[in-house]
C-alpha positions as a printed NumPy array, in Angstrom:
array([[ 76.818, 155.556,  60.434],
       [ 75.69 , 153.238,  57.676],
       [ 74.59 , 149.751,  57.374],
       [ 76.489, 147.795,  54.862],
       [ 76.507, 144.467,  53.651],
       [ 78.9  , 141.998,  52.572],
       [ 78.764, 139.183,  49.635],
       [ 81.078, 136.331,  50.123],
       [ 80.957, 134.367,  46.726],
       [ 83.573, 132.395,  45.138],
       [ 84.272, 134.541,  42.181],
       [ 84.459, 137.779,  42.163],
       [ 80.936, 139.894,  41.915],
       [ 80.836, 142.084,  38.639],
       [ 82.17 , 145.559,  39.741],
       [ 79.678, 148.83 ,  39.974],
       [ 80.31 , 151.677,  41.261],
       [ 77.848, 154.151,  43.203],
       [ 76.543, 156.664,  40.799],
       [ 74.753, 159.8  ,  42.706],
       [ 73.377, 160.625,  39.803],
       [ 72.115, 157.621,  38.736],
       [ 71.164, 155.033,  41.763],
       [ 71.579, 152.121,  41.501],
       [ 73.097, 148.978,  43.25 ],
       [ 76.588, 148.849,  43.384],
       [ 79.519, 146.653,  43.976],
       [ 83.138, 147.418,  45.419],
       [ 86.078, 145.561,  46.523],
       [ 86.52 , 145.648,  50.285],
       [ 88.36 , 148.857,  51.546],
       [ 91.895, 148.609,  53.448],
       [ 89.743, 149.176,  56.77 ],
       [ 86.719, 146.373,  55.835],
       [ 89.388, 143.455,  55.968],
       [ 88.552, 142.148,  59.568],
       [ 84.982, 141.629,  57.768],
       [ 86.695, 138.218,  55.869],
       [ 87.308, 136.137,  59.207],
       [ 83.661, 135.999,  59.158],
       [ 82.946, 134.726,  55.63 ],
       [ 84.342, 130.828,  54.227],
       [ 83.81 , 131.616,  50.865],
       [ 87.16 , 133.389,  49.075],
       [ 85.553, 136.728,  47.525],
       [ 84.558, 139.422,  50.27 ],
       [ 83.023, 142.688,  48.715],
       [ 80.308, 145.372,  49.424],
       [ 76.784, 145.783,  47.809],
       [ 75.739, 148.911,  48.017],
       [ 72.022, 149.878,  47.505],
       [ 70.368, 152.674,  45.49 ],
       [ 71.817, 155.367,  48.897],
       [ 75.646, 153.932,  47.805],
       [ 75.397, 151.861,  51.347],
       [ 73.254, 149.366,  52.589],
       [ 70.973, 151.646,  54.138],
       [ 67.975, 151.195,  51.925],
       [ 67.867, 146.778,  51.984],
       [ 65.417, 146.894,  54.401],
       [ 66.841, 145.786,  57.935],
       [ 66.508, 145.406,  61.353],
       [ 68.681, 146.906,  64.155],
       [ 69.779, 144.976,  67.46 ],
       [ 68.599, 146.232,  70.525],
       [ 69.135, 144.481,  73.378],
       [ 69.656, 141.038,  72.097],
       [ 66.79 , 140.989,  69.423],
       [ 66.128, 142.889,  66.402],
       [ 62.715, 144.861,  66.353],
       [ 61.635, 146.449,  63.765],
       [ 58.291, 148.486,  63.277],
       [ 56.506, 148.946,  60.193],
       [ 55.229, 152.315,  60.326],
       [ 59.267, 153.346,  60.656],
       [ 59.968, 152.045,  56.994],
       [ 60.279, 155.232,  54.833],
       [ 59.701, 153.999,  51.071],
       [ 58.221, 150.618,  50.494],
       [ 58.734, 151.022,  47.126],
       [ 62.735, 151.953,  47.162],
       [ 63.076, 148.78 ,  49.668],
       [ 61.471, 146.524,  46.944],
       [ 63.265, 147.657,  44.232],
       [ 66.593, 146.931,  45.798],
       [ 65.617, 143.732,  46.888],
       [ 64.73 , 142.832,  43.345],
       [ 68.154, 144.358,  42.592],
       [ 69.963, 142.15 ,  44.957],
       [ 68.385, 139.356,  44.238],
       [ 68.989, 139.618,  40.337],
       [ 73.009, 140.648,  40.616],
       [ 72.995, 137.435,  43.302],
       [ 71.131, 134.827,  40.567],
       [ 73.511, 136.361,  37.453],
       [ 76.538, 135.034,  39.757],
       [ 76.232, 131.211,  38.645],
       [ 76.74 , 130.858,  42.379],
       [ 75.496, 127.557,  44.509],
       [ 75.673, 129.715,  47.643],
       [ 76.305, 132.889,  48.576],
       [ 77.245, 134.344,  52.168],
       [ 75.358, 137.411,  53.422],
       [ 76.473, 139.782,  56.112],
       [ 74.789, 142.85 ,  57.309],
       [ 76.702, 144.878,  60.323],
       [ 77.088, 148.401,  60.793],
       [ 80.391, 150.299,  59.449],
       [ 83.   , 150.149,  61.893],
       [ 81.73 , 147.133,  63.569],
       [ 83.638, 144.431,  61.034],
       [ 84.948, 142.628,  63.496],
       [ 81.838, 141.852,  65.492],
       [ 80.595, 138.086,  64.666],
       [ 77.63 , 137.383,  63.341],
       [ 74.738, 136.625,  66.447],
       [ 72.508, 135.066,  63.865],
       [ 72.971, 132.406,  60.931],
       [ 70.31 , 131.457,  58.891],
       [ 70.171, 129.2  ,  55.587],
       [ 67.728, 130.702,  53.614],
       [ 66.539, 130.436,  49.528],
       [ 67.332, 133.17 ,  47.308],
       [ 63.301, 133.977,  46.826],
       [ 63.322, 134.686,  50.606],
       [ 64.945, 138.142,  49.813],
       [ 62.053, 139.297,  47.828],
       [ 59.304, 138.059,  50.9  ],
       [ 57.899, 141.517,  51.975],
       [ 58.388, 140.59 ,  55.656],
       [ 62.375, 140.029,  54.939],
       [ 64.61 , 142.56 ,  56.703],
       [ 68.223, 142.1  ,  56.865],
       [ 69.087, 141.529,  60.734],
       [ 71.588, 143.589,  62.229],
       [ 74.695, 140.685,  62.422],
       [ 72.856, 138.335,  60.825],
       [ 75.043, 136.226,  58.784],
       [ 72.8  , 134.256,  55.637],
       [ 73.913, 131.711,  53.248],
       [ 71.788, 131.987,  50.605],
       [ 71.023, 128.815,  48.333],
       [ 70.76 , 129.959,  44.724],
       [ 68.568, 126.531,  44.155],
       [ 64.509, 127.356,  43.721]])
C-alpha cells in the first residue's frame, strides 16, 4: 500500500510521467478509481504527484495511529532522497503561478476518508526539515513568501 498525494490547483499541473529509469517527480491525472479523492478538494484540478518511488512514498510523512501521527526519526531511511523531493515539490508547486494550492496526503484506497487535519501553511514550510506530510492531513499552501 502506498501513500499518495493529491494537488488541487486551478489549472492543470504540467504532466510527468514516472520514469523507473530515471526518478523523478511525476504528475498524472487522477485514475477512474481516485475520483472520490475530489469531494475533498475546492479547487477544480485534482491530480497525483508522485515522488522519485512513482508514489508518494518518499515525501516524508507521518502515519495515523490512534488519533495522532508519530513519527520517529531514526525510522526515516534516506534523508537525502526526502530532501530532494521536497525541493522537487516545492519547485513544480512555485512554477504553477498558483495563489494557493490544496495538499492531500492519504493512503491508496482510502480516497474517500476526509481529511482529520487542515492546516494553512507557506510554501517554504515544505522544505523545513521537521515537515512530514500527515497521514489525512489536508494543507493549503500559500504560494506568497
Amino acid at each position: 500500500m502506498c501513500f499518495l498525494l493529491f494537488a488541487g490547483t486551478t489549472k492543470p499541473l504540467p504532466r510527468k510521467k514516472w520514469d523507473k529509469d530515471a526518478p523523478d517527480i511525476s504528475v498524472e491525472p487522477l485514475a477512474e478509481g481516485d475520483a472520490p479523492i475530489r469531494t475533498h478538494f475546492t479547487n477544480p484540478e485534482v491530480q497525483c504527484v508522485g515522488s522519485t518511488s512513482g508514489c508518494g512514498c518518499e515525501f516524508p510523512s507521518a502515519t495515523l495511529q490512534n488519533g495522532e501521527w508519530p513519527f520517529f526519526e531514526e525510522l526515516r531511511e534516506d534523508v537525502a532522497r526526502d530532501r530532494y523531493n521536497q525541493q522537487a515539490l516545492v519547485n513544480l508547486l512555485r512554477a504553477t503561478g498558483e495563489k494557493i494550492i490544496e495538499l492531500y496526503g492519504i493512503w491508496d484506497g482510502d480516497f474517500a476518508k476526509p481529511p482529520q487535519i487542515r492546516q494553512d501553511i507557506p510554501l517554504a514550510r515544505l522544505l523545513d526539515a521537521d515537515f512530514y506530510f500527515k497521514e489525512q492531513g489536508f494543507y493549503r499552501v500559500s504560494m506568497e513568501e
